[in-house]
PyMOL commands that place a pseudoatom at each C-alpha (Angstrom):
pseudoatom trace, name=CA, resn=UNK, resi=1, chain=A, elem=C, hetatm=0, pos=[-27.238, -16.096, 7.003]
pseudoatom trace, name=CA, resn=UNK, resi=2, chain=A, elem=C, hetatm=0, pos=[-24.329, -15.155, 9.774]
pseudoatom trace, name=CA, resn=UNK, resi=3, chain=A, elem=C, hetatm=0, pos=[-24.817, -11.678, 10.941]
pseudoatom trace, name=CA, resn=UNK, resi=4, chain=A, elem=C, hetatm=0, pos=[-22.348, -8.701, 9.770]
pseudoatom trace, name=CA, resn=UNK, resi=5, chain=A, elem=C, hetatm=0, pos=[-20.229, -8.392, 11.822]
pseudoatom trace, name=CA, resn=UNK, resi=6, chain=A, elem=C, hetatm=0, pos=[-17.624, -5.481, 12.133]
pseudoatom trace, name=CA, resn=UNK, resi=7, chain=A, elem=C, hetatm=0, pos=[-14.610, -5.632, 14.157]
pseudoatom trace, name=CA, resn=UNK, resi=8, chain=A, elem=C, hetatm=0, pos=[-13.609, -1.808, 13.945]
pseudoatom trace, name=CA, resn=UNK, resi=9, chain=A, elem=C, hetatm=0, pos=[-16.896, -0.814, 14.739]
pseudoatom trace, name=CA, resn=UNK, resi=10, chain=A, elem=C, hetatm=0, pos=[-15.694, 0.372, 18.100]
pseudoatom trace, name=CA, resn=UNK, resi=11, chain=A, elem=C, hetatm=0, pos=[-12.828, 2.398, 15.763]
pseudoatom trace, name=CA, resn=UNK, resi=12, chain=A, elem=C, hetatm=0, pos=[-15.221, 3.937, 13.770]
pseudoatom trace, name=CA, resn=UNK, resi=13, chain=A, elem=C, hetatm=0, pos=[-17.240, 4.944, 16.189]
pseudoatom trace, name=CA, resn=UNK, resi=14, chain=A, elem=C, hetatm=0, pos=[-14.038, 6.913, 17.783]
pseudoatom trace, name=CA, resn=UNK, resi=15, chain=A, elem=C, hetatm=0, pos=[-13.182, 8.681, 14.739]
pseudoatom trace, name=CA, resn=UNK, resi=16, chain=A, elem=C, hetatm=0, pos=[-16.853, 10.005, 14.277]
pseudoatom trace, name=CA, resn=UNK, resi=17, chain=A, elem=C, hetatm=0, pos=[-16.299, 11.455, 17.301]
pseudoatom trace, name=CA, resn=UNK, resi=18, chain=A, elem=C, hetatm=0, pos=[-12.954, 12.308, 16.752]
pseudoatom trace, name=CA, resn=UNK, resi=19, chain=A, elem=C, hetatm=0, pos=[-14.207, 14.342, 13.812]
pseudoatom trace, name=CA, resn=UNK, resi=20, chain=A, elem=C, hetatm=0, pos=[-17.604, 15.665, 15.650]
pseudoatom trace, name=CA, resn=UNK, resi=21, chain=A, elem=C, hetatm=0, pos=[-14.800, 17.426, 17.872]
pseudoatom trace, name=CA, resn=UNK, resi=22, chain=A, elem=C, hetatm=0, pos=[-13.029, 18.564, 14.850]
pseudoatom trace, name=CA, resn=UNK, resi=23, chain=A, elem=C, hetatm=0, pos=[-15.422, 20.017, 13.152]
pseudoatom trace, name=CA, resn=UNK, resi=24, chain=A, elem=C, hetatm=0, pos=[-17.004, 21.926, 16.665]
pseudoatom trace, name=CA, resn=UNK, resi=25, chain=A, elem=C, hetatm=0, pos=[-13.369, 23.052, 16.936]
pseudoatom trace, name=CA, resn=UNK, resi=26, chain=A, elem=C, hetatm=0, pos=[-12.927, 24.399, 13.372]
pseudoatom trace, name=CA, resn=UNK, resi=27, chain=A, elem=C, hetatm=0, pos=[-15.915, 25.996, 14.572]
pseudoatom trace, name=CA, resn=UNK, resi=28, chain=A, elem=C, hetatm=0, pos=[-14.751, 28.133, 17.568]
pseudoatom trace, name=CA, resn=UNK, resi=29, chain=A, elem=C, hetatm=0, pos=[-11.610, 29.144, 15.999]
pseudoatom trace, name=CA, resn=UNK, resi=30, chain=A, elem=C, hetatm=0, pos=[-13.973, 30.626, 12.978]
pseudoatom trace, name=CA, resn=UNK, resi=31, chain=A, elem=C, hetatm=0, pos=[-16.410, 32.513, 15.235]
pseudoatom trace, name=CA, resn=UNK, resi=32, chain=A, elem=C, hetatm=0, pos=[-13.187, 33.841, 17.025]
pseudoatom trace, name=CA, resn=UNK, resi=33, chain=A, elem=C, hetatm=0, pos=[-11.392, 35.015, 13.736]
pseudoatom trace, name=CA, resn=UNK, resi=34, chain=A, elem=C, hetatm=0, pos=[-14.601, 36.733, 12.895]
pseudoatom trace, name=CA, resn=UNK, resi=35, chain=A, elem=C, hetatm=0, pos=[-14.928, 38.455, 16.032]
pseudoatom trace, name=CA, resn=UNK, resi=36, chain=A, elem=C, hetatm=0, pos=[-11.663, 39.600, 16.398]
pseudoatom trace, name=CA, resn=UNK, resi=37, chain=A, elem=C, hetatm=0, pos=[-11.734, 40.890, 12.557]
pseudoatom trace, name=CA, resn=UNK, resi=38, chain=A, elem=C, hetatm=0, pos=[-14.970, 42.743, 13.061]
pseudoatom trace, name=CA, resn=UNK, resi=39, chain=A, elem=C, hetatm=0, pos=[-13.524, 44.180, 16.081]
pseudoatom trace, name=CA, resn=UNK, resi=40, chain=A, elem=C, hetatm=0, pos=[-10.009, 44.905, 14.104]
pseudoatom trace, name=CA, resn=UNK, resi=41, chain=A, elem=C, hetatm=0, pos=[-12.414, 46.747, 11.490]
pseudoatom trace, name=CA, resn=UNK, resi=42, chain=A, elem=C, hetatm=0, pos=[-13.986, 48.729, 14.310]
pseudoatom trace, name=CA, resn=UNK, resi=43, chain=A, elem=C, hetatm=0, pos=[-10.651, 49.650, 15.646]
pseudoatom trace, name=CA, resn=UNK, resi=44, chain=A, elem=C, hetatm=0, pos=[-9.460, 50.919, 11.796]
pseudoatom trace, name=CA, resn=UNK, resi=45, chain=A, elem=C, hetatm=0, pos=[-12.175, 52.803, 11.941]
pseudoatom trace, name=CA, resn=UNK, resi=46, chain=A, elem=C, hetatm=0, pos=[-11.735, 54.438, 14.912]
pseudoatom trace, name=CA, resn=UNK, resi=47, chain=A, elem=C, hetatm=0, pos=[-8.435, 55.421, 14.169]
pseudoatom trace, name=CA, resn=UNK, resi=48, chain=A, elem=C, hetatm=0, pos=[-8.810, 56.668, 10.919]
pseudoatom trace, name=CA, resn=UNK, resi=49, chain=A, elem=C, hetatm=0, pos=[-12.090, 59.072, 12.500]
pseudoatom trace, name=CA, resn=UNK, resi=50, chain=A, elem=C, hetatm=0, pos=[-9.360, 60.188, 14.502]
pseudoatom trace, name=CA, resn=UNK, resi=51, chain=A, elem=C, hetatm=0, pos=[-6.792, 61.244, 12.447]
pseudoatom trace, name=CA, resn=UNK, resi=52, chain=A, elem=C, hetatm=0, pos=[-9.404, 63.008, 9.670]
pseudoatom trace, name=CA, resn=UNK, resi=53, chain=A, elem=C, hetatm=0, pos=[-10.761, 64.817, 13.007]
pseudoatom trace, name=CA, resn=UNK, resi=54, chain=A, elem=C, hetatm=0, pos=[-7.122, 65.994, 13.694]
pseudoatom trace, name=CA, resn=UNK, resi=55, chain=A, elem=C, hetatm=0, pos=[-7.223, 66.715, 10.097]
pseudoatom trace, name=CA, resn=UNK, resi=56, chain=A, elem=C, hetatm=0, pos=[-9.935, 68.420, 9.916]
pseudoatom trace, name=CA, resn=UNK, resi=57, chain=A, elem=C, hetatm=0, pos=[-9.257, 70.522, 13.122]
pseudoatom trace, name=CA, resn=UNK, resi=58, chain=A, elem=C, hetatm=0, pos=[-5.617, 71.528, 12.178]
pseudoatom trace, name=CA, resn=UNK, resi=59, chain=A, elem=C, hetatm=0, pos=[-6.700, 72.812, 8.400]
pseudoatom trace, name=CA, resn=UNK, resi=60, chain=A, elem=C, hetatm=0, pos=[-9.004, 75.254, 10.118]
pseudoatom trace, name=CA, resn=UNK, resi=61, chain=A, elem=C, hetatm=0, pos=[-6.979, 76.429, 13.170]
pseudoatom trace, name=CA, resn=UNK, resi=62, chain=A, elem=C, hetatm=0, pos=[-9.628, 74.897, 15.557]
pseudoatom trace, name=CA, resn=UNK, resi=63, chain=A, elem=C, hetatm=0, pos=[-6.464, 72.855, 17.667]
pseudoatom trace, name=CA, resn=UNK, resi=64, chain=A, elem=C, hetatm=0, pos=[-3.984, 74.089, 20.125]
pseudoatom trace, name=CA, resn=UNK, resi=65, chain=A, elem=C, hetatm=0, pos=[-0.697, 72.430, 20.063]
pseudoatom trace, name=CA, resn=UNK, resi=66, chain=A, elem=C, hetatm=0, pos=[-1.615, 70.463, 23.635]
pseudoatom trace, name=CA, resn=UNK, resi=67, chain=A, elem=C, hetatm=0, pos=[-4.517, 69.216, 21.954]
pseudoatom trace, name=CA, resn=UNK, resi=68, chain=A, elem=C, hetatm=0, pos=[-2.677, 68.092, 18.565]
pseudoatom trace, name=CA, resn=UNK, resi=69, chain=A, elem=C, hetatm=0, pos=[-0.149, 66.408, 21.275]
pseudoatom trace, name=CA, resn=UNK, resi=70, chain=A, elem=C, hetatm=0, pos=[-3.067, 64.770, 22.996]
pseudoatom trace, name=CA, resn=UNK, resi=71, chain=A, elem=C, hetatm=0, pos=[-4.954, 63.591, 20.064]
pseudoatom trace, name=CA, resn=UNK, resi=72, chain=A, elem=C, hetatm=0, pos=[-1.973, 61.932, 18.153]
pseudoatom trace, name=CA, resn=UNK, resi=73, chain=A, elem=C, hetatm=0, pos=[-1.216, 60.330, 21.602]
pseudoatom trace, name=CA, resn=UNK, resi=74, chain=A, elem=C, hetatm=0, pos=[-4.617, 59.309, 21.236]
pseudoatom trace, name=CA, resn=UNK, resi=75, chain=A, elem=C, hetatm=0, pos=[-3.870, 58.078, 17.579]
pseudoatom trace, name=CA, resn=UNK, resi=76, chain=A, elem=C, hetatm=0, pos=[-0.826, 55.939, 17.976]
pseudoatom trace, name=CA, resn=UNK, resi=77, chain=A, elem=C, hetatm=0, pos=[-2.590, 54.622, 20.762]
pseudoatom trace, name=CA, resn=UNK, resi=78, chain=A, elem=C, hetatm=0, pos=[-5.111, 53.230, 18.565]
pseudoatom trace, name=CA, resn=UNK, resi=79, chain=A, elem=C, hetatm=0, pos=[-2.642, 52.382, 15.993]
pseudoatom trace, name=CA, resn=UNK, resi=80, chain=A, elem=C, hetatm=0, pos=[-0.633, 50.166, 18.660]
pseudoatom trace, name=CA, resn=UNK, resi=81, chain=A, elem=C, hetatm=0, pos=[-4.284, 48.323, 19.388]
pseudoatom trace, name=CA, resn=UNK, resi=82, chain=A, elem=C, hetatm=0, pos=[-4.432, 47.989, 15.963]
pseudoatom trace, name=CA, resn=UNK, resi=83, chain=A, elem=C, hetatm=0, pos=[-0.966, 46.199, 15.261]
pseudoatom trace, name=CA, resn=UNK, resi=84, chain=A, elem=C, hetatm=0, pos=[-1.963, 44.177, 18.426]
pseudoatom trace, name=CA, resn=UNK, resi=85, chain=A, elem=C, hetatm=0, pos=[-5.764, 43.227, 16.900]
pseudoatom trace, name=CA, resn=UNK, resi=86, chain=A, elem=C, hetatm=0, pos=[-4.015, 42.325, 13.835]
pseudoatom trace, name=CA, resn=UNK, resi=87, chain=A, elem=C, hetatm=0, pos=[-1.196, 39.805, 15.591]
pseudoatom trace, name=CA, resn=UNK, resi=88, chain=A, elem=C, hetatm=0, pos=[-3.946, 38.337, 17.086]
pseudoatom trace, name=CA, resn=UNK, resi=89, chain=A, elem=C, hetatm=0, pos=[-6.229, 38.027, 14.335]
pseudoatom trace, name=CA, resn=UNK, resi=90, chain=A, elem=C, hetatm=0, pos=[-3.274, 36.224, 11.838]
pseudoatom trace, name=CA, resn=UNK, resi=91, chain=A, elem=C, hetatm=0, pos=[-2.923, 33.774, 15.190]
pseudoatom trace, name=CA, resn=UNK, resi=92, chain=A, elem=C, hetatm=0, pos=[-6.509, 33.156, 15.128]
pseudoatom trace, name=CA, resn=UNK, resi=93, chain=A, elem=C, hetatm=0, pos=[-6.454, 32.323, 11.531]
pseudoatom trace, name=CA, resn=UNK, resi=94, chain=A, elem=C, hetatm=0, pos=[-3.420, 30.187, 11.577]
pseudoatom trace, name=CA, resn=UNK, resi=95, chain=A, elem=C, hetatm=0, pos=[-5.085, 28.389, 14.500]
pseudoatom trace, name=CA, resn=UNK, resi=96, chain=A, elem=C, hetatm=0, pos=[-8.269, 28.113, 12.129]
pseudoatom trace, name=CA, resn=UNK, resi=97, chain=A, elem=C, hetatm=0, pos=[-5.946, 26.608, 9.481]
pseudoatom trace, name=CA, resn=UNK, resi=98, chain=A, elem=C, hetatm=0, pos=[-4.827, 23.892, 11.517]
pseudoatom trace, name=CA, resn=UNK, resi=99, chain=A, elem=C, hetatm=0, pos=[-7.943, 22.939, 12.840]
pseudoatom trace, name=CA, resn=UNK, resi=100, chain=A, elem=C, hetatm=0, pos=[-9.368, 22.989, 9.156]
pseudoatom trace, name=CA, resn=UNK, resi=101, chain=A, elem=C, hetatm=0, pos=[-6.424, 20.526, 8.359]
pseudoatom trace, name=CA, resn=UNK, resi=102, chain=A, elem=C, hetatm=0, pos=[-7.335, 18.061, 11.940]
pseudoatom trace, name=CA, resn=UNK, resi=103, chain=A, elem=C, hetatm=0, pos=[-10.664, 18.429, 10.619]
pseudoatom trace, name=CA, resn=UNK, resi=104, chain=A, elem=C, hetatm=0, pos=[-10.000, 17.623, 7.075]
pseudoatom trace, name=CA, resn=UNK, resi=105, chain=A, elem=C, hetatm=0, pos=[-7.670, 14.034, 8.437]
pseudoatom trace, name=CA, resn=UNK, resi=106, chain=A, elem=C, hetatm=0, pos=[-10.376, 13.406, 10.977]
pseudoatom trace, name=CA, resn=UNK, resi=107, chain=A, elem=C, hetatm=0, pos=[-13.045, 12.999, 7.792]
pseudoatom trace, name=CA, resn=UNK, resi=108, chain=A, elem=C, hetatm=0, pos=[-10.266, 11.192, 5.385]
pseudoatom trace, name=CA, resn=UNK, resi=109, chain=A, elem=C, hetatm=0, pos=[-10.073, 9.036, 8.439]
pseudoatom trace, name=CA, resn=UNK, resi=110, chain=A, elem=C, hetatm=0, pos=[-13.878, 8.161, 9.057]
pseudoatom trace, name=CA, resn=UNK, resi=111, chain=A, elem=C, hetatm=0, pos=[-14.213, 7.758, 5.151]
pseudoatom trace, name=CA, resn=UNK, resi=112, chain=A, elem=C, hetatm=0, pos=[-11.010, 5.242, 5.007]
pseudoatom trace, name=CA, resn=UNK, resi=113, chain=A, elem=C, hetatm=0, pos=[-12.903, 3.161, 7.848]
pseudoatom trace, name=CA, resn=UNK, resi=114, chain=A, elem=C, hetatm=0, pos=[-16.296, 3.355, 6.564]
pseudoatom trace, name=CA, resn=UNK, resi=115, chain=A, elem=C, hetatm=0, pos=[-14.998, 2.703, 3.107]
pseudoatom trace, name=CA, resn=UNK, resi=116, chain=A, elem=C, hetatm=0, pos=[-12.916, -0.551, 4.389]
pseudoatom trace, name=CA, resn=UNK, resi=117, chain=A, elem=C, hetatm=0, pos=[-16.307, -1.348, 6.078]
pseudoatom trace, name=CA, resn=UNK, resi=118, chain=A, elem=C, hetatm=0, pos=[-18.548, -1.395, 3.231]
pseudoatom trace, name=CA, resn=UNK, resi=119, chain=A, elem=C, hetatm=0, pos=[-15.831, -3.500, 1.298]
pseudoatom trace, name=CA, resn=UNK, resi=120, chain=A, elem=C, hetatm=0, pos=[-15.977, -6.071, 4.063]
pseudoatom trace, name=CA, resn=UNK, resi=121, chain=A, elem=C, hetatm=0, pos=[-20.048, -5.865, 4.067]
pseudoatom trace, name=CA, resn=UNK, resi=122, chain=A, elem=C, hetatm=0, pos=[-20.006, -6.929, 0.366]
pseudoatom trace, name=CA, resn=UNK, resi=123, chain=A, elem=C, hetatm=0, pos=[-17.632, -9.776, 0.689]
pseudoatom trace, name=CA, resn=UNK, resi=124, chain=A, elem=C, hetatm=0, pos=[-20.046, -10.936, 3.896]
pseudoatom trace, name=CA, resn=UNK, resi=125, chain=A, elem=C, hetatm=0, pos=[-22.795, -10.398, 1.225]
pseudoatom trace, name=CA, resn=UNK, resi=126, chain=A, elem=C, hetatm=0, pos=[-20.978, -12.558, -1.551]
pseudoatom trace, name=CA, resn=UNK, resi=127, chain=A, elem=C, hetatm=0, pos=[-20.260, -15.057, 0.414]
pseudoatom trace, name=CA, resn=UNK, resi=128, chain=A, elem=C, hetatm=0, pos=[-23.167, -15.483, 2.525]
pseudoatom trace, name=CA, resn=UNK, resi=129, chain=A, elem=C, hetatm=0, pos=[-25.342, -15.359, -0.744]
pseudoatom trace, name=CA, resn=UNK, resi=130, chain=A, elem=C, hetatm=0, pos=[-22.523, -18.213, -2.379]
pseudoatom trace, name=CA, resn=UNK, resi=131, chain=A, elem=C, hetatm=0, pos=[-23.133, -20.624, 0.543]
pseudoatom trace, name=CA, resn=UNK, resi=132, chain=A, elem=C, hetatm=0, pos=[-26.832, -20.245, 0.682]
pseudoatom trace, name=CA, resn=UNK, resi=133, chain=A, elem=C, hetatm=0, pos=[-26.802, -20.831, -2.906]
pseudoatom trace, name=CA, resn=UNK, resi=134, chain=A, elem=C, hetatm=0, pos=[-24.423, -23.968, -2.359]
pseudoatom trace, name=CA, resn=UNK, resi=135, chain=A, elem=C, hetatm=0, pos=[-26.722, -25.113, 0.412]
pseudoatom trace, name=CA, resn=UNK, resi=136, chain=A, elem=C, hetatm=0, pos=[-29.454, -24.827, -2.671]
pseudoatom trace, name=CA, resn=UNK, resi=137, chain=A, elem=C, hetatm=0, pos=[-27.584, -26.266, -4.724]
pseudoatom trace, name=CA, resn=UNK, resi=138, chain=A, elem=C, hetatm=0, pos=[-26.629, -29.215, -2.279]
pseudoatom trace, name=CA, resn=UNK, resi=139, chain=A, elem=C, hetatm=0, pos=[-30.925, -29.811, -1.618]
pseudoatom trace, name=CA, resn=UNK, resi=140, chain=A, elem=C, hetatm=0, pos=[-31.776, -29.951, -4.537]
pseudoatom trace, name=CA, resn=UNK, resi=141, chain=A, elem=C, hetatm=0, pos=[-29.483, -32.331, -6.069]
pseudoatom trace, name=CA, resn=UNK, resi=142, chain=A, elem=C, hetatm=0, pos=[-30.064, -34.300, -2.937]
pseudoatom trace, name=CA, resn=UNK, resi=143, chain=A, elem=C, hetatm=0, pos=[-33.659, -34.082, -4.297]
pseudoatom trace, name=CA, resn=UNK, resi=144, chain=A, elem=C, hetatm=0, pos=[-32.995, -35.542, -7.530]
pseudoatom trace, name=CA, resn=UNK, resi=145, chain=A, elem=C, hetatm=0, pos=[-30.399, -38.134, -6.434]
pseudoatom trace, name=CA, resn=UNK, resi=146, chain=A, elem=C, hetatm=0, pos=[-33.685, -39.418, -4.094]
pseudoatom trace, name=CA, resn=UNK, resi=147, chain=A, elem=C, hetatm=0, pos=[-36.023, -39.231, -7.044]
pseudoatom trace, name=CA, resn=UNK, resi=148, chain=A, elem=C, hetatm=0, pos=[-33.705, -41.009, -9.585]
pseudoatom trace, name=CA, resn=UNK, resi=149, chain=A, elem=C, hetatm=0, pos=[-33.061, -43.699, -6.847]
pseudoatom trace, name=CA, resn=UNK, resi=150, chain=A, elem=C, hetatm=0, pos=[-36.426, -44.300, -6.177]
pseudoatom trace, name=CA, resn=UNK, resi=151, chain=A, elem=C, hetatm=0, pos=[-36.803, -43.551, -2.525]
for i in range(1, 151): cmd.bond("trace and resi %d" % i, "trace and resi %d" % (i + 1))
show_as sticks, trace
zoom trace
């Protein structure tokens, strides 16, 4: 029996790593969303200590009006980091998005491959099994055209 033999192995080969790459580049862009929304949830927090602090402070008299000055410079300050954290954290997860979607091709691209390969596998199968069963076939009335002859 002739050995299998795929052309597109090479191809294949490429788009597993093609979606190895993917898929460690989905990756990144994940861990950074998550950092950069833990960090947004740190700065939210941070803000909103502030402002119950000014709050707080104000309802009992404990603030002079420098301070209140100071303090909400202090709180739009955090609410500009804030806006910032939060641009950057919808461009992280758009970024994640599109990687998801490269990864996502990158697989439907393996699987179309390895998919066309196992088709071609089973046609090697049927017709490597159809010609040893010919060659069979071939022996063994060979066999009984000798025996009927008398040979």
């Amino acid at each position: 029996m002739k050995r299998f033999e795929f052309r597109l192995e090479g191809v294949l080969r490429h788009r597993r790593r093609v979606e190895k790459k993917g898929q460690i580049l989905l990756g990144g862009a994940r861990e950074k969303a998550a950092r950069e929304a833990r960090s947004l949830e740190e700065a939210n927090a941070a803000a909103a200590e502030a402002r119950e602090e000014l709050r707080r402070k104000a309802s009992v008299g404990e603030i002079d009006v420098a301070s209140a000055r100071q303090q909400r410079r202090h709180i739009g300050a955090l609410a500009e980091r804030v806006r910032g954290m939060t641009r950057r954290l919808s461009a992280l997860e758009s970024e994640v998005g599109r990687r998801r979607e490269e990864a996502v091709q990158a697989q439907r691209d393996r699987k179309a491959l390895e998919t066309l390969r196992a088709r071609r596998h089973a046609v090697h199968v049927r017709k490597s099994a159809s010609a040893e069963q010919k060659e069979l076939d071939d022996l063994s009335a060979k066999r009984a055209w000798t025996r009927g002859n008398g040979s």
